[in-house]
N, C-alpha and C positions, 0 to 999 in steps of 0.2 A: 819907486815908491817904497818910503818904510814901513813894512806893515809891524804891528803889535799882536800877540796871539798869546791867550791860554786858555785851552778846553774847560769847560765846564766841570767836565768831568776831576781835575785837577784841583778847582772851589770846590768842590762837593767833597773828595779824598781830605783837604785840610778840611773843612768844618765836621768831618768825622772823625778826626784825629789820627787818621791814616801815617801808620810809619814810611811810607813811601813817598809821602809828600810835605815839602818844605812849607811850614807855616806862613813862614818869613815872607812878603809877598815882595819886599824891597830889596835887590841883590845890593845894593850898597851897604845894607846893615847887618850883612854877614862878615863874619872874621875869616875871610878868603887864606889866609897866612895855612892853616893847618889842613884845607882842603884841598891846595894848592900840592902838599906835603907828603897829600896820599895819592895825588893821581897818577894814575897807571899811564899817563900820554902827557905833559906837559900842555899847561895853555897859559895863556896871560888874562890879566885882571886890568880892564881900562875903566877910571873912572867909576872903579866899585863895582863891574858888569861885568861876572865872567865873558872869555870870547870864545866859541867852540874854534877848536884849532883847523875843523874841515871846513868852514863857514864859507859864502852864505847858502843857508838855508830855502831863502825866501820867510823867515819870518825873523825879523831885527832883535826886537825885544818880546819879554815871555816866553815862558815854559811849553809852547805848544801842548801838547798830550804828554808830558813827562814828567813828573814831579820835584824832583831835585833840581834847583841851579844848578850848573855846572856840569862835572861831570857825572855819568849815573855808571859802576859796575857792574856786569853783570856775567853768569858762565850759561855758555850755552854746549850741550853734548852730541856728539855728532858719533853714532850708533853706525856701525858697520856690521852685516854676515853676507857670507857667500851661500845659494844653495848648492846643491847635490850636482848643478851642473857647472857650475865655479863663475856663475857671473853674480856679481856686488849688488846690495841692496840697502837703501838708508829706511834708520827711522826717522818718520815725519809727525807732527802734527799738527792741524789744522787750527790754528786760532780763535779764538772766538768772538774779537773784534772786528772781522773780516780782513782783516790783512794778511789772509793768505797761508800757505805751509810753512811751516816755520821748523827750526831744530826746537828740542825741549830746551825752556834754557830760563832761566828770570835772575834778579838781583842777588849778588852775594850778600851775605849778612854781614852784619861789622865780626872781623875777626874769625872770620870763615875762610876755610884755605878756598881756590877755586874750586881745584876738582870734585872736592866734598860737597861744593853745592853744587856742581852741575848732576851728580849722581841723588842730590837730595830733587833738583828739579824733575831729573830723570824718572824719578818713583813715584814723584806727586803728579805728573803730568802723563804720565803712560803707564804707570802699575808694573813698568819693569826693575828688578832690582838688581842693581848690580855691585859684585862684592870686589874691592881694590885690591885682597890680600890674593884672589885666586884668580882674576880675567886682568888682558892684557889693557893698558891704557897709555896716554901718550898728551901732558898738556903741552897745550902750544900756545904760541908768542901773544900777548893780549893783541887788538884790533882796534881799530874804529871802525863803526859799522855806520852807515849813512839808513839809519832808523827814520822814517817818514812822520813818524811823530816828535823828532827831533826839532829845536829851534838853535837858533844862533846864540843862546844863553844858556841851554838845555840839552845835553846831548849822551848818548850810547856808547860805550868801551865794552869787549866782550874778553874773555880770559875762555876758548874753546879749548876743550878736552876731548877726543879722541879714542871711542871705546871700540876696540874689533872684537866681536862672540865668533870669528874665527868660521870656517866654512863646514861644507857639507850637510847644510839643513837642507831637507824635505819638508820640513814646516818650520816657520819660526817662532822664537818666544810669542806668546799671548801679549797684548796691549788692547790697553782702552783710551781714549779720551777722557781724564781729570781734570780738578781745578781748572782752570782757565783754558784748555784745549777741550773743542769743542769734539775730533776724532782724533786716532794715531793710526798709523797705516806705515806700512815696509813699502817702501817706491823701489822699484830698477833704476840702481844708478850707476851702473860702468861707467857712465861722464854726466855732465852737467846736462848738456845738452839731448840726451835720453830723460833724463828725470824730468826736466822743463816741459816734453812734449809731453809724458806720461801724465805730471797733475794736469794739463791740459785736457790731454783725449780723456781721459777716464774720470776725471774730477771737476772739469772744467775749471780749473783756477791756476794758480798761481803760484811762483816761490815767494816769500815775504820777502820786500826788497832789502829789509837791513841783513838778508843772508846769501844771498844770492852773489853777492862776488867772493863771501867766504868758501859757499858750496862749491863754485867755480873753478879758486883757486884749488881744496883738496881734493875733488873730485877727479879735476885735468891731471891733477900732481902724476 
């Protein structure tokens, strides 16, 4: 079955004039040549339709929940400290769509390095600031992330950045829940699989699935 799908929410974002969302309702009458030019993952254009390159989704055509035809960039920051007894701890926060834990992370701006937006997402989503000239950092290789609000015409690339505040805290930095995070919270993550049970037993929920095989990967590393 082909299904067809774009959230509501995505009509409402164009008829507010939302910079996050494509007006253009028709992928064929976009000029794909210079979109094509800046993605960060290669895809093909059939018949006017971008194709996600990880596809299928489960929805054929439309934007499900995401605004941009094609591809959408974005940095997400993946916060590291040890405490006083040397075991790892991530920053998290909790979404406010209900999709679960998530790293700080949202869309780069046009002509925004990544790192500098993951550290802008980072301040606007948890109130931590973090300075590039004096803490340690580490970007890494962009991704495809299999975002559930993704479609088969619509889909997520992430450019992760890597901050360590380095060990021996007794307490750590202060965070709150901004903008679009509804809490932020420090989880025990020595592995993936520690953190998974942790939002479980004490939160009852979840990792957000477009992070969960990133967390995976550098958690295991």
């Amino acid at each position: 079955m082909i299904r067809t799908y774009t959230d509501p929410s995505v009509l409402a974002g164009i008829a507010a004039g939302a910079s996050w969302a494509d007006p253009q309702m028709d992928p064929t009458r976009i000029d794909w040549t210079e979109r094509k030019r800046r993605a960060v993952i290669p895809f093909a254009v059939i018949d006017g339709r971008p194709v996600n390159p990880c596809a299928p989704t489960g929805i054929r055509y439309g934007r499900n929940q995401l605004g941009h035809w094609g591809e959408q960039l974005c940095a997400d920051a993946i916060v590291t400290a040890g405490d006083a007894h040397g075991f790892r701890w991530l920053l998290l926060v909790e979404r406010a769509d209900g999709h679960g834990w998530a790293l700080p992370g949202g869309h780069i701006d046009e002509g925004e390095d990544s790192t500098d937006a993951a550290v802008r997402e980072l301040a606007e989503e948890t109130g931590l600031i973090f300075d590039r000239a004096e803490e340690h950092y580490l970007t890494m290789p962009a991704r495809y992330v299999p975002d559930p609000r993704a479609s088969d015409e619509a889909w997520m690339v992430t450019v992760p950045t890597r901050f360590d505040l380095g060990g021996g805290f007794y307490m750590f930095p202060e965070v709150t829940g901004r903008d679009d995070a509804g809490r932020a919270i420090w989880a025990p993550a020595t592995d993936y699989p520690e953190l998974a049970r942790h939002l479980n037993r004490v939160y009852g929920g979840q990792v957000f699935a477009a992070h969960r095989d990133l967390l995976a990967d550098t958690l295991n590393d």
